[in-house]
C-alpha positions in Angstrom: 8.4 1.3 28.4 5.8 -0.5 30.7 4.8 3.1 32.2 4.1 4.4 28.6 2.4 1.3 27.5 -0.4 2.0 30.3 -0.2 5.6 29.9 -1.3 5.2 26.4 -3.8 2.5 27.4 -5.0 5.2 30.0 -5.9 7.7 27.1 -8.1 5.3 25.2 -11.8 5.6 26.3 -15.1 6.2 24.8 -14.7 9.7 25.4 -11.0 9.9 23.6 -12.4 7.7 20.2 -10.4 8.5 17.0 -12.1 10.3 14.1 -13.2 9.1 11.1 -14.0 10.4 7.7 -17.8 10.5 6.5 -16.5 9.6 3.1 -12.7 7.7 2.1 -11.2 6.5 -0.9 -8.8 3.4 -0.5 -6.6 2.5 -3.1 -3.7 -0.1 -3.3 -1.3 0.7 -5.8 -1.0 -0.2 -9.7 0.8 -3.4 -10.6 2.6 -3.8 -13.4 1.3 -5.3 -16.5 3.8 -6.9 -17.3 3.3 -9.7 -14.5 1.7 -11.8 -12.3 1.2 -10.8 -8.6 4.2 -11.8 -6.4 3.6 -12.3 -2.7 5.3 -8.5 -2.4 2.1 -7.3 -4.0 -0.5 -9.0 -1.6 1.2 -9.3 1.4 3.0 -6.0 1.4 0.1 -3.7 -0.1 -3.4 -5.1 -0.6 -4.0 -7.1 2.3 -3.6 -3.9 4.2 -5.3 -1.8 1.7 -8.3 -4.5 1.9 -8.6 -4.4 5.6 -9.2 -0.8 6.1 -11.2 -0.4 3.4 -14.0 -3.6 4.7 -12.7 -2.1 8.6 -14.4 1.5 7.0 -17.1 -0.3 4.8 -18.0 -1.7 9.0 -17.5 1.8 10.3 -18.3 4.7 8.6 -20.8 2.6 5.9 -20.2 0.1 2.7 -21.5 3.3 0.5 -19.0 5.8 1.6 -16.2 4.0 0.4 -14.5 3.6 -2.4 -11.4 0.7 -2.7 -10.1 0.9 -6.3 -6.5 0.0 -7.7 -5.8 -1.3 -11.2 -3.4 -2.7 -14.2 -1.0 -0.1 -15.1 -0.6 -1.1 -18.4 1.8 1.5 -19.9 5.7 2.3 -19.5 8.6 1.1 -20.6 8.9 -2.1 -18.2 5.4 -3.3 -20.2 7.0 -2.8 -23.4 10.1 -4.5 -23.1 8.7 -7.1 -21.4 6.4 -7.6 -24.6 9.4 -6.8 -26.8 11.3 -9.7 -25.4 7.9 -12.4 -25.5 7.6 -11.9 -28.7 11.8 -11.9 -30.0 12.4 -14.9 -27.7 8.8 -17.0 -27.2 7.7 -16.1 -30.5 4.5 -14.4 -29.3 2.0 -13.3 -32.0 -0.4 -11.5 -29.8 -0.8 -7.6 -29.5 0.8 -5.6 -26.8 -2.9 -5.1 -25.4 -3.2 -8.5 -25.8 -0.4 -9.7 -23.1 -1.5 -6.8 -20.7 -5.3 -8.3 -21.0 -4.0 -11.6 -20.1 -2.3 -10.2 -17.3 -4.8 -8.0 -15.8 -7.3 -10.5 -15.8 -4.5 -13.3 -13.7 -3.8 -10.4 -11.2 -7.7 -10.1 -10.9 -8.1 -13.6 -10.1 -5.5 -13.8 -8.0 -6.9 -10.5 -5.6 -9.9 -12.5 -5.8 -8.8 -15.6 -4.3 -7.1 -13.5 -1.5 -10.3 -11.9 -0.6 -9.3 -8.3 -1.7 -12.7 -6.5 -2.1 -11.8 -4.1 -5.1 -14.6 -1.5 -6.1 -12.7 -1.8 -9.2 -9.5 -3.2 -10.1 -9.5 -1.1 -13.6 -6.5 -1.0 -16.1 -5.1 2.4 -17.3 -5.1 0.8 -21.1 -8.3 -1.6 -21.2 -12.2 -1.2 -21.4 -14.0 1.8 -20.2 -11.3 2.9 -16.7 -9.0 3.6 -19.9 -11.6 5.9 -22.0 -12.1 8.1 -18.3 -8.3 7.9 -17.2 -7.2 9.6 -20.8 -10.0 12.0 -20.3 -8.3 12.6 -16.7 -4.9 12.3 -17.7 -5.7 15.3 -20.4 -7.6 17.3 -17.7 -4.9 17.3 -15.3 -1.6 18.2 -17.3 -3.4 21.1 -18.9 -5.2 22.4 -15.9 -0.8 22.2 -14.6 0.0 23.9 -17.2 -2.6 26.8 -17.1 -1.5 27.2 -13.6 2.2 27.9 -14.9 3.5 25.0 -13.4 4.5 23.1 -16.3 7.8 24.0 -18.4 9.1 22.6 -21.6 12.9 21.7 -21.3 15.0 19.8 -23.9 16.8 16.8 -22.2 19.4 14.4 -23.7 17.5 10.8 -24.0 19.4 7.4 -25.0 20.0 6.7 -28.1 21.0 2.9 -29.4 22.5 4.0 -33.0 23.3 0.1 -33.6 18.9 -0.5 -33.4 18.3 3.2 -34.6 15.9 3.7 -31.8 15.7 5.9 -28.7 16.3 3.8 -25.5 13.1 4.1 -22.6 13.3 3.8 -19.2 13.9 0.1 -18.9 15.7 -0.3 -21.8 18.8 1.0 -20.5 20.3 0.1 -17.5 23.2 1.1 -15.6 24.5 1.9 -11.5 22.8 4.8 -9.9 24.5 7.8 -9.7 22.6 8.7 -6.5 25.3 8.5 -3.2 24.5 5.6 -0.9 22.2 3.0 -3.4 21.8 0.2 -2.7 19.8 -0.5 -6.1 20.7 -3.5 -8.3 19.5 -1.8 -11.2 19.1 2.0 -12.5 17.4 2.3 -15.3 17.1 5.6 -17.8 15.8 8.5 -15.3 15.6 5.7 -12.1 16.6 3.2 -10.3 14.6 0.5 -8.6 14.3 2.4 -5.2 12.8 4.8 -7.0 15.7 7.7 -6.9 15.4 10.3 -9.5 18.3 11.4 -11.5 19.0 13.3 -15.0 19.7 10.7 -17.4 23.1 11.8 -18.5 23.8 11.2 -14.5 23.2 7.3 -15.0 26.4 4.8 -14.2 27.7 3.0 -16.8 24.6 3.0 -19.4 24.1 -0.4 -21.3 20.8 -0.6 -24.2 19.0 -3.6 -23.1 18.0 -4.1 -27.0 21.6 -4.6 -28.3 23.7 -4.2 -25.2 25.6 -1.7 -27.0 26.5 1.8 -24.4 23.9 4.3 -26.3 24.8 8.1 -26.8 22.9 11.2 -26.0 20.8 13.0 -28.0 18.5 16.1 -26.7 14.8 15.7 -27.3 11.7 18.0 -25.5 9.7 17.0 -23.1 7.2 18.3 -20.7 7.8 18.3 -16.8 6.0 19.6 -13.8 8.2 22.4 -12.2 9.2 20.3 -9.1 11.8 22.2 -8.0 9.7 25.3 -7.2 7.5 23.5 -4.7 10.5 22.9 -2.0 9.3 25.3 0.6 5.4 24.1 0.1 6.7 20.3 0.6 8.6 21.5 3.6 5.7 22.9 5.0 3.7 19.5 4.1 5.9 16.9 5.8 6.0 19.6 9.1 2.5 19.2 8.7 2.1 15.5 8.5 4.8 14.8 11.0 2.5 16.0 13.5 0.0 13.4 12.9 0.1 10.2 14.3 -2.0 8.6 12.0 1.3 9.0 9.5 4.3 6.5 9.8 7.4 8.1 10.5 8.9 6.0 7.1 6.7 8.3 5.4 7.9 12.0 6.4 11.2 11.0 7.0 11.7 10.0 3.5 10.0 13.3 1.9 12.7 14.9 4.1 15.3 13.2 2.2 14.7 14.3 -1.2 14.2 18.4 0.6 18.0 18.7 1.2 19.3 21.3 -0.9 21.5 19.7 -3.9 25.2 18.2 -3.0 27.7 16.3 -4.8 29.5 13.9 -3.2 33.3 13.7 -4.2 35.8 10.7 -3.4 39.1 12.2 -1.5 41.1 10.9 -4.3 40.2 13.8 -6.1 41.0 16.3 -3.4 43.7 18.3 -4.7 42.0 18.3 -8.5 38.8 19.5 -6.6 41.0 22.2 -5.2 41.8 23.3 -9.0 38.2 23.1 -10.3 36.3 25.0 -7.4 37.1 28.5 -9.2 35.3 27.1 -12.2 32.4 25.5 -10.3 28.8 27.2 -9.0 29.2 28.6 -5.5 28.7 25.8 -3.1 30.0 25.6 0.5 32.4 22.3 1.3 31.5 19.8 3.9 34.3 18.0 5.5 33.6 14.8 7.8 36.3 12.8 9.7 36.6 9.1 8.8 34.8 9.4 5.7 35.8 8.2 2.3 34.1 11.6 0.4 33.4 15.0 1.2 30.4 17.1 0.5 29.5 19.9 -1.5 26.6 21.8 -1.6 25.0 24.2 -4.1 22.0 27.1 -3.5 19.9 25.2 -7.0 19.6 22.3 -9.1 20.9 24.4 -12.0 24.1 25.1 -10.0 24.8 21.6 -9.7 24.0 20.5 -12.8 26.7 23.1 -14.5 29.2 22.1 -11.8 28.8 18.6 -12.4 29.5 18.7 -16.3 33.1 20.5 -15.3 34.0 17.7 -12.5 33.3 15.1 -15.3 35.3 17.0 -17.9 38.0 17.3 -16.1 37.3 13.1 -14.8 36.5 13.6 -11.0 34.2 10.5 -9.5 31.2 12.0 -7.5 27.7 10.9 -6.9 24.9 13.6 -6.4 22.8 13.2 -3.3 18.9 13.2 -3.2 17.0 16.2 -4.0 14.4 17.5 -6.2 14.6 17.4 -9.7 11.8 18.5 -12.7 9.2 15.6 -12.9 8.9 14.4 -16.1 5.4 14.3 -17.1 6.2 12.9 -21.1 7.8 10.6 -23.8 7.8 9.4 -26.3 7.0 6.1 -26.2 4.1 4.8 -28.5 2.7 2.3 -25.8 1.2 4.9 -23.6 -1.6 7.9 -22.6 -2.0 10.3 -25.0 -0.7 13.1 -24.0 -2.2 16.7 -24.7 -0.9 19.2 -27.5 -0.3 21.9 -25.9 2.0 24.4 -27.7 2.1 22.5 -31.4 4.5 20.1 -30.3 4.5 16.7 -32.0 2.0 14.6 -30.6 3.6 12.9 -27.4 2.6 10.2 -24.7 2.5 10.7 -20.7 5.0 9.3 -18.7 3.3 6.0 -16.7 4.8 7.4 -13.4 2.9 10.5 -13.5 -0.3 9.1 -14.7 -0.8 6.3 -12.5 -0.6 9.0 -9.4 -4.0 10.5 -10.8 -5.2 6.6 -11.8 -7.1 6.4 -8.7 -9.3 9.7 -9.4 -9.5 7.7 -13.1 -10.5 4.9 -11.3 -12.9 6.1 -8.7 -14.6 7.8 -11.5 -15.6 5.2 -13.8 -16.5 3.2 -10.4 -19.6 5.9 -9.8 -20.7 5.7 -13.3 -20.4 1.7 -13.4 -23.0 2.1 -10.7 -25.1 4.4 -12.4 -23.9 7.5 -10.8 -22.6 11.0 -12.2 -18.9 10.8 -12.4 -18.8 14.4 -10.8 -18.9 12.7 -7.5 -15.9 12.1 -7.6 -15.4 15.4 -5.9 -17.7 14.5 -3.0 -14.5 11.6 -2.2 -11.4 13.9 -3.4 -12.0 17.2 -2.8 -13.9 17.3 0.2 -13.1 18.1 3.6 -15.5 15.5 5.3 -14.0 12.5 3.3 -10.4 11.0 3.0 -8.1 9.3 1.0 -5.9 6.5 1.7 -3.0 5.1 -0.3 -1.2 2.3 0.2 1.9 1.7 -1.1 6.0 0.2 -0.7 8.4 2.7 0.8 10.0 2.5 -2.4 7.6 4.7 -4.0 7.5 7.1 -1.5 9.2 10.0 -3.9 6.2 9.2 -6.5 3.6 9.5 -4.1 4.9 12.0 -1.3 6.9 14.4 -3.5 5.7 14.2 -7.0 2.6 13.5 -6.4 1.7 16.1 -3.2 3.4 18.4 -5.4 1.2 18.5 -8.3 -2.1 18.3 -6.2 -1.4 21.1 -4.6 -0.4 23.4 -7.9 -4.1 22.7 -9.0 -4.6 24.8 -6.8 -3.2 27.9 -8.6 -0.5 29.8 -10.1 0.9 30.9 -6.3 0.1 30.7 -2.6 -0.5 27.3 -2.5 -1.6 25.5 0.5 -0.5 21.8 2.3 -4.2 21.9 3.9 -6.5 22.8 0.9 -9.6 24.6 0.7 -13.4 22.3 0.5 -13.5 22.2 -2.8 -10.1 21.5 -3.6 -8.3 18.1 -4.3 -6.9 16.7 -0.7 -4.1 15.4 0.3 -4.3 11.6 0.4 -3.0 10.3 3.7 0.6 7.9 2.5 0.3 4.2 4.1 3.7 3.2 3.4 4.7 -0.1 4.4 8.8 -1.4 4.7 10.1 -4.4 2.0 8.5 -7.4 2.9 11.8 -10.2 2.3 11.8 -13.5 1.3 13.8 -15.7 3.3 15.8 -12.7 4.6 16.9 -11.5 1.3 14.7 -8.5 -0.7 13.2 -10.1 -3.3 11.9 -8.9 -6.8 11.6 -10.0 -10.1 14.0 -8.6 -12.2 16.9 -9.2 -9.0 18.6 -12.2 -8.4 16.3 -13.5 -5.7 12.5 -13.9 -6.8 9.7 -13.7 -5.1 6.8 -16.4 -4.8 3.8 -15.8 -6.9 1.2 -14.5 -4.9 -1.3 -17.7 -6.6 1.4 -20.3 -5.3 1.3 -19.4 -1.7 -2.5 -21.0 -1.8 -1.1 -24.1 -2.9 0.1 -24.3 0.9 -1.9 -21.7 2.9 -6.0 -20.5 3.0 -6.3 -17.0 1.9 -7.4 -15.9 6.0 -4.1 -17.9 7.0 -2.0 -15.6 4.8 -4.0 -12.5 5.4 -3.6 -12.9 9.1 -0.2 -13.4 9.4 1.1 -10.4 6.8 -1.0 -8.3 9.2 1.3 -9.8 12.3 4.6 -8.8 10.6 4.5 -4.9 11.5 5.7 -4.4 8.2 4.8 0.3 9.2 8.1 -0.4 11.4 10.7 -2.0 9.7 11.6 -4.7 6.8 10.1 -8.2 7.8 11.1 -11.6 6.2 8.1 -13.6 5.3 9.4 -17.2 6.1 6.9 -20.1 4.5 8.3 -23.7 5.9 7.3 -25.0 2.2 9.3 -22.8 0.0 12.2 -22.7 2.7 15.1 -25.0 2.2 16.6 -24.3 5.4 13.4 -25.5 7.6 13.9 -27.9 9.9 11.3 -31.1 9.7 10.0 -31.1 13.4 9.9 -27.1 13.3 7.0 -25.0 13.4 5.6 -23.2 10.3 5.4 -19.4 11.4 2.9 -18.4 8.8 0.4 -20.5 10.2 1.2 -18.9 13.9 -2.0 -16.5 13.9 -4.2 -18.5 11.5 -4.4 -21.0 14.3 -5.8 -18.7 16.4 -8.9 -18.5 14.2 -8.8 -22.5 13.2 -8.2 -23.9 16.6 -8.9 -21.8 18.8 -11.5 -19.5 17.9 -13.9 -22.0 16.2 -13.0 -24.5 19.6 -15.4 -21.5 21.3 -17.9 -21.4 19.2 -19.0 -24.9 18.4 -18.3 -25.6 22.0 -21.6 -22.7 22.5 -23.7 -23.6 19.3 -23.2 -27.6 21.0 -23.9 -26.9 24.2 -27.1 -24.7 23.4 -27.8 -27.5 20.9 -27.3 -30.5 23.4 -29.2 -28.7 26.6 -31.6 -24.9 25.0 -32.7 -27.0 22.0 -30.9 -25.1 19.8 -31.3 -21.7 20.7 -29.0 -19.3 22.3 -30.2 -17.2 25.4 -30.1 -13.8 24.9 -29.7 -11.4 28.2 -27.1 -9.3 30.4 -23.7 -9.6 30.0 -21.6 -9.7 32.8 -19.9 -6.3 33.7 -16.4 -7.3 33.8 -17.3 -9.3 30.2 -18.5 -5.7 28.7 -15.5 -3.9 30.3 -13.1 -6.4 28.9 -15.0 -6.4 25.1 -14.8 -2.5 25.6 -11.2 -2.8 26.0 -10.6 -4.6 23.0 -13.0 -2.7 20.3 -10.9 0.8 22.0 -7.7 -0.3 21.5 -8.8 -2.6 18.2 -10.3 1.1 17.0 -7.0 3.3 17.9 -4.4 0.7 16.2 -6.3 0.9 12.9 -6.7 4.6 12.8 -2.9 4.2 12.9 -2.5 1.3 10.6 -0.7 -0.7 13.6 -1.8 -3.8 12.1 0.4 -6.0 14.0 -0.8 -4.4 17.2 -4.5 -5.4 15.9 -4.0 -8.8 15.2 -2.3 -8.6 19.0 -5.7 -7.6 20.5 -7.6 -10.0 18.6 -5.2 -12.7 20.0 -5.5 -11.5 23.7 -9.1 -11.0 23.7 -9.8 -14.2 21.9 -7.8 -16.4 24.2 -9.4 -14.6 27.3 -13.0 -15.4 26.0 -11.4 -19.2 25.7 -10.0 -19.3 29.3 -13.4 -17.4 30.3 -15.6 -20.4 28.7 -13.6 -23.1 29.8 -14.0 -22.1 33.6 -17.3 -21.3 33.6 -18.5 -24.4 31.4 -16.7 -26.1 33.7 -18.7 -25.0 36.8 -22.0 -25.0 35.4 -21.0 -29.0 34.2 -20.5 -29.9 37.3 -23.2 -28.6 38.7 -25.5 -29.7 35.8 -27.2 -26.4 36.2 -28.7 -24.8 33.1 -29.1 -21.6 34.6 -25.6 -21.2 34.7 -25.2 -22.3 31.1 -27.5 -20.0 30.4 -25.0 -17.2 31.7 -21.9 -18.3 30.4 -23.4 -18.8 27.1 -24.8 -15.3 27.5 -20.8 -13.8 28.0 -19.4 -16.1 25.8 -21.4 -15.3 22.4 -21.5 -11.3 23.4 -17.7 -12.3 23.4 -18.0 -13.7 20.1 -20.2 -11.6 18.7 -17.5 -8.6 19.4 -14.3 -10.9 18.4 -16.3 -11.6 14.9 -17.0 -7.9 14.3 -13.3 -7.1 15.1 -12.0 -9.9 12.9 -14.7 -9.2 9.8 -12.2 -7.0 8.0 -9.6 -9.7 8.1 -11.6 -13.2 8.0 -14.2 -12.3 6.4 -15.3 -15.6 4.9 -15.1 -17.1 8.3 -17.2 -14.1 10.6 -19.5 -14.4 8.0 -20.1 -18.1 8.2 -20.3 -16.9 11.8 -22.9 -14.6 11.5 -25.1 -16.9 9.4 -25.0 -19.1 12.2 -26.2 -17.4 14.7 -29.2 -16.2 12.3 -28.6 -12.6 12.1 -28.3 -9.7 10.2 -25.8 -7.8 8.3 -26.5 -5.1 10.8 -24.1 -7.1 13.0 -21.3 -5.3 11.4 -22.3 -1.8 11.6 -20.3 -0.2 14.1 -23.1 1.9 15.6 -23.3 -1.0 17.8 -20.2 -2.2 18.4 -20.6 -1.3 22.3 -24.3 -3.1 22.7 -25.1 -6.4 24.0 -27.2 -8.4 21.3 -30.2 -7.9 23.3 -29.2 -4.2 23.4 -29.7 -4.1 19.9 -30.3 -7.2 17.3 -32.4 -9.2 19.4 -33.5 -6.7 21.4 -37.0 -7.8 23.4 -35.5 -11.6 22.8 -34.7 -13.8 25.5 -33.9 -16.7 23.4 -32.9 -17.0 19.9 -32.9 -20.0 17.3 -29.6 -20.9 16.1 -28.7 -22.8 13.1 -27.8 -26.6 13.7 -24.1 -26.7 13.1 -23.3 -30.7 12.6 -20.2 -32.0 14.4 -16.9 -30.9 13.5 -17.8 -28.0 11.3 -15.0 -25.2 10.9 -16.0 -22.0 10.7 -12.2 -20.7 9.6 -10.2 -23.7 7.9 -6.8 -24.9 7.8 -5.2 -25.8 4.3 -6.1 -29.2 2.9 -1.9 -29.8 3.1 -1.6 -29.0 7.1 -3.5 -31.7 8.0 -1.9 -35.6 8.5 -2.2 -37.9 5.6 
C-alpha cells in the first residue's frame, strides 16, 4: 500500500495536471416537494455538488458554469403528502400552495449552508416551470420520432372501495426484486429505486383506504428501455475506464444489464420440475448452500409469461434486476403535461422521467434570467469542450445511469447510437454518486422508522463551514458513513469529543491562530503592512505539492482525500511559523520577520485558495484582509508568489487592521463555555 501511495504521488506534477472542461454544468438533484431538507440532502448531495461547482467557478471561470437544481414538485409522493395535510390537518391551501411553501424553506435552507445555486428552480412554479413543460414536450416527441417510444397497456391499481386509480405512493407493498432490503415498495418501485411491473409488487395495500386494490389495464407511454442493453453495456465499459467515475457508479449499471432471472425458493423444486414444459426457455442455475435456485430467460417478455404460470400454479419467486420499459406517463392530474401524440386522452409525464431532463429545464431559464438566448444551452449540453456533472445518492443510480443515459443517447437517432456522442449532440453527464449517509449508524429517511435531522436544525448546533467541512471528511464515494452529531446522540458520552467539529477546528483554531499571528506581528513591528518578496524554495515545493494533489482528488471527487491535504498542509504552515517566529523573536531581528512572514502568507494565500470552495465565508474574509483582489482565486495563478502576480513590483503591502481576537472562520455560538 505505502509503495502505491508514493507511486501515485510520483505521477502527480505540473506536467501530469488533470483536464478540465472549458464549459460544466453542475447540478444537485431535485428534492422533493413534499418536504423540508433533511441532513441526507445537504450533507449527502449538495455540499459536494457546491464545492465543485465554486472549485470550477475558481478554475475554469465563474461564467462557464452553471450549478442549478430545483423543487420537484410533481409525483405521487407530493400528492399524497398534500392529500393527507389537508384530510388530517385540515389544510385549505392549493396543492401549489404547499409545494410554494416548501420550495421556498428548502431555498432558505441551501442558503444558510452556503450552496451557491445558479438557480434552484421548481418543475411546477414561476417561469423554470413555463421552460421545463416546453422541454418536457420537446423531448418525449423528439423520443418518439426517433421510434424509441412504444405505447403498451399495463394493469395499474385500482382502490374500488375510493373509486380511484392508486399512484405510485399510494400503494405500498414488499419488493418483489430478490435481495431488497427496501422497507417500502411502492406501485412500480421501491425506495432503492428497483424497478418492477406493478402486478410484480408484494402484498399491495392502497394507502387511501388500506383496502388490497385490483388490477385494471390502462395505456401508457414508455421509452423502449429494453432495446438499449447492448449500447448501456458498451457505456459502463466505457466509463469503467475512467477514473474520474466511482466504481459505485458502473458497478451498479452492471446490475440492472444481467439478462432477466427468476429466483425460485427450493420448496418448490419438484412443482418447478412440472411447470418447466409450460415455461419460456430459460437455462437453470443451481448453487450449493443456497436457499433458491436461478432461472434465466433470453427477454423480458419470456419472463414475464413464465412468471404468470409460476404464480398460477402458487410457486414463490422473486425476479432479479434487469431492464424493464421506462414509463414515461400517468395519469395523475398533479403533473407535466404530457404531449398528444397519437389522439390519446390527454395524459401527464411521469416525475421520474422528467426531472432527468429538469436540469437542461433549469439551465435554460438560468441563461435567459440573465438576459441570454436560451439556445445556449447547447454550448453547456451538447458540446464537446464543456461537461456535465450530476450529483446524486446511489439509490438513484438506475434513474440516472440507466434511464436516463438511455434516453440521451436515442436523441440521437432511430439506430447506431453512440456512448461517446457527436459535438452537437447531448453528452453524457459524468454520475457523482455518493453511498447513504446514516444517522447514528442506522439509514435514515423520512417515511422509515428512523428519521433524519432537518438539514435547518443541524445549525442550531454547528456553523454552516463546520458542517460542510466535515461531510467532505466522511468519504461518503467509498462506502456508507454514519454522521454522528454529539447533540442529537443519546449515546454520547459527556467528556467525549464531538467528531463533527473534528475538521472545523482546523479552520477555527488552527488556521485563523496563523493568520492573526502574521496580520499582528506585521501590525506590531511593519506598521501594518505585509512584506511582499521570494518565497523560500522548499515553501513553493511544498505549496506545489498541495495545490497537485488538492487538483487530482477533485477531478476524482476524493473529497475526503481533499480535506486531508488541506489538513497536512495547513498544520505544516503552523509548525513552519512557529519555528521561525520563534527564531526571528529571539533574535529581535525584523529581517527575519520579514522572511517568515514572506513564506507564511504565500502559505496562506495557497491554503485560502484551496479552502475557497469549501469556506468560503471565511477565505473571503481572508482575502479582504489582506486588501486584494478577486483575482486571488483565479487559478491561473495558483503556482505564483503574490509578488509573482497580485502585487507584483510591491515590496510591501498595506494590510487591513484586524483588532484582537478576530476569527476569520467561527465556531458555533453553543461550543464555546458559558
Amino acid at each position: 500500500m505505502e509503495n502505491n501511495e508514493k507511486n501515485y504521488k510520483k505521477k502527480i506534477s505540473r506536467d501530469n495536471r488533470p483536464e478540465f472542461p472549458k464549459k460544466a454544468v453542475i447540478t444537485g438533484g431535485m428534492p422533493y416537494g413534499n418536504k423540508e431538507l433533511h441532513f441526507g440532502h445537504v450533507g449527502g448531495v449538495f455540499v459536494f455538488a457546491d464545492v465543485y461547482a465554486r472549485f470550477l467557478r475558481d478554475r475554469i471561470g465563474s461564467e462557464n458554469v452553471i450549478f442549478v437544481s430545483g423543487t420537484d414538485c410533481y409525483g405521487s409522493p407530493i400528492a399524497e403528502s398534500y392529500r393527507k395535510l389537508v384530510k388530517d390537518k385540515g389544510y385549505t391551501g392549493s396543492i401549489k400552495d404547499f409545494v410554494q411553501s416548501n420550495h421556498d424553506s428548502q431555498k432558505k435552507t441551501l442558503n444558510d449552508y452556503g450552496i451557491s445555486l445558479n438557480l434552484f428552480g421548481a418543475s411546477g412554479l414561476g417561469k423554470p416551470a413555463e421552460v421545463h413543460n416546453e422541454v418536457s414536450d420537446w423531448f418525449i416527441r423528439k423520443l418518439y420520432e426517433n421510434g424509441h417510444l412504444q405505447r403498451i397497456a399495463t394493469a395499474q391499481f385500482y382502490d374500488e372501495k375510493a373509486g380511484t386509480f392508486l399512484n405510485g405512493r399510494q400503494v405500498v407493498g414488499k419488493c418483489p426484486v430478490q435481495g431488497c432490503q427496501s422497507e417500502k415498495g411502492y406501485a412500480d418501485e421501491c425506495d432503492l429505486g428497483h424497478q418492477y411491473m406493478p402486478k410484480d409488487l408484494i402484498d399491495p395495500k392502497s394507502t387511501v383506504t388500506g383496502e388490497t386494490p385490483v388490477m385494471k389495464d390502462v395505456y401508457n407511454w414508455y421509452f423502449k428501455l429494453t432495446e438499449h442493453l447492448d449500447i448501456l453495456r458498451e457505456y459502463a465499459a466505457d466509463i469503467k475506464q475512467k477514473e474520474n467515475v466511482r466504481q459505485v457508479v458502473y458497478k451498479t449499471i452492471g446490475e440492472f444489464l444481467e439478462p432477466p432471472v427468476v429466483y425460485i425458493m427450493n420448496d418448490f423444486r419438484e412443482k418447478y420440475e412440472e411447470l418447466k414444459g409450460s415455461l419460456a426457455s430459460h437455462e437453470l442455475i443451481e448453487e450449493a448452500k443456497k436457499t433458491s435456485f436461478t432461472i434465466i430467460f433470453k427477454t423480458l417478455e419470456d419472463r414475464e409469461k413464465s412468471c404468470e404460470v409460476l404464480s398460477g400454479a402458487g410457486v414463490r419467486f422473486r425476479t432479479g434486476k434487469t431492464l424493464v420499459p421506462f414509463r414515461l406517463t400517468g395519469n395523475i392530474d398533479w403533473g407535466v403535461p404530457a404531449p398528444v401524440l397519437e389522439g390519446e386522452d390527454p395524459l401527464t409525464v411521469w416525475v421520474w422521467p422528467e426531472s432527468l431532463w429538469a436540469p437542461i429545464s433549469f439551465t435554460q431559464a438560468y441563461l435567459e434570467s440573465i438576459g441570454h438566448s436560451r439556445d445556449e444551452w447547447k454550448d453547456f449540453w451538447c458540446s464537446k469542450d464543456a461537461q456535465v456533472y450530476q450529483f446524486i445518492g446511489q439509490d438513484n443510480i438506475y434513474f440516472y445511469g440507466v434511464a436516463e443515459m438511455a434516453m440521451f443517447m436515442a436523441l440521437q437517432g432511430k439506430d447506431k447510437l453512440s456512448c461517446t456522442p457527436e459535438e452537437g449532440e447531448l453528452q453524457l453527464p459524468i454520475l457523482v454518486a455518493n453511498h447513504h449517509i446514516l444517522f447514528l449508524d442506522k439509514k435514515a429517511s423520512s417515511s422509515g422508522a428512523v428519521k433524519p435531522p432537518m438539514a435547518a436544525e443541524l445549525l442550531n448546533y454547528y456553523t454552516a463551514e463546520q458542517l460542510r467541512m466535515h461531510f467532505l471528511s466522511l468519504g461518503l464515494g467509498m462506502r456508507s458513513v454514519s454522521f454522528q452529531p454529539k447533540p442529537l446522540n443519546p449515546a454520547a458520552k459527556q467528556d467525549e469529543g464531538d467528531p463533527v467539529t473534528k475538521e472545523g477546528f482546523l479552520l477555527s483554531n488552527v488556521f485563523n491562530r496563523i493568520i492573526r499571528t502574521c496580520f499582528y506581528d506585521a501590525q506590531k513591528y511593519l506598521d501594518g503592512k505585509m512584506p511582499v518578496g521570494n518565497v523560500d524554495e522548499d515553501i513553493l515545493a511544498e505549496s506545489e505539492k498541495a495545490v497537485l494533489e488538492y487538483e487530482r482528488f477533485m477531478y476524482k471527487f476524493e473529497f475526503h482525500q481533499v480535506t486531508y491535504v488541506l489538513d497536512s498542509y495547513i498544520r505544516k504552515a503552523s509548525k513552519y511559523m512557529a519555528k521561525a517566529k520563534a527564531e526571528a523573536d529571539k533574535a529581535d531581528d525584523n529581517e527575519l520577520r520579514k522572511k517568515w512572514l514572506v513564506n507564511v502568507f504565500h502559505m496562506i494565500k495557497t491554503a485560502a485558495v484551496l479552502l475557497h470552495p469549501i469556506a468560503s465565508d471565511g477565505t473571503e474574509m481572508v482575502r479582504d484582509y489582506m486588501n486584494l483582489s478577486g483575482e486571488l482565486w483565479n487559478w491561473d495563478h495558483i503556482f505564483d508568489t503574490l509578488a509573482d502576480s497580485i502585487l507584483k513590483g510591491e515590496t510591501e503591502h498595506d494590510l487591513k487592521f484586524l483588532e484582537p481576537r478576530v476569527d476569520f472562520f467561527k465556531r458555533h455560538e453553543s461550543q464555546f463555555e458559558k
